[in-house]
C-alpha positions, -999 to 999 in steps of 0.1 A, spaced: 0 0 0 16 32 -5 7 65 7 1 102 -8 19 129 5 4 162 9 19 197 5 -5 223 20 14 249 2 10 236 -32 -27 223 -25 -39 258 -12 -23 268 -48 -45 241 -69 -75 254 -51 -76 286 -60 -99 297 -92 -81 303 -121 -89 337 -137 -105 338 -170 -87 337 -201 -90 372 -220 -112 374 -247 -105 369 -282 -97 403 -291 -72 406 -264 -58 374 -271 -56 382 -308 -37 418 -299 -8 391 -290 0 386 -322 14 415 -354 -11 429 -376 -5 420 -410 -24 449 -423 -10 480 -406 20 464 -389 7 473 -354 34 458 -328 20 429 -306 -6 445 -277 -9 475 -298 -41 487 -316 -45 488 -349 -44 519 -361 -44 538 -395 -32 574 -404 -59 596 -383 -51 568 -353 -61 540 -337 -89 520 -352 -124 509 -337 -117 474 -337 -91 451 -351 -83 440 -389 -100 409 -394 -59 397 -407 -48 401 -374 -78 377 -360 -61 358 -388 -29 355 -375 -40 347 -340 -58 321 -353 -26 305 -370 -7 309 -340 -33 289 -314 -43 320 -296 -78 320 -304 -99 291 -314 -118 280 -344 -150 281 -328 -139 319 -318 -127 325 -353 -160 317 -365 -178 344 -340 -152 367 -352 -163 356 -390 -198 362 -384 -196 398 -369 -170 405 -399 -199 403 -424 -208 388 -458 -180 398 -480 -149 411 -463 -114 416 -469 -84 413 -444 -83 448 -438 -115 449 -427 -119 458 -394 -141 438 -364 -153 461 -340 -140 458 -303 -167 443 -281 -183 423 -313 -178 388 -300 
């Protein structure tokens, strides 16, 4: 028979809640922007300054890279529109 040992220290750790991930927009400001080159955890932004949203390349990109999921991709998709482009831009708060 063999016994468990426990560490109160590291059991008081698994406990806790983890917090929520960030959503997808958040998650997809992790990775370049393709379209206007906006460095990681910057907004993307045009000549008159930041944009409303992200480009829909960027979203793109996350994707590729595992930060968002496909099921989030496809929310992302839907609020993008019809016909689209990757410089289209998803408005922050959309999903």
């Amino acid at each position: 028979m063999t016994s468990t040992l426990r560490n109160p220290k590291t059991d008081a750790l698994a406990a806790r809640p983890q917090p929520a991930p960030p959503p997808p927009a958040g998650r997809a400001r992790l990775a370049r922007c393709g379209v206007c080159w906006a460095e990681p955890g910057q907004p993307c932004g045009d000549a008159r300054g930041d944009l409303p949203g992200l480009h829909l390349a960027r979203y793109a990109r996350a994707r590729r890279k595992g930060l968002i999921t496909g099921t989030e991709m496809t929310a992302v998709l839907a609020t993008a529109g019809d016909v689209f482009t990757g410089s289209a831009i998803v408005p922050d708060g959309a999903r």
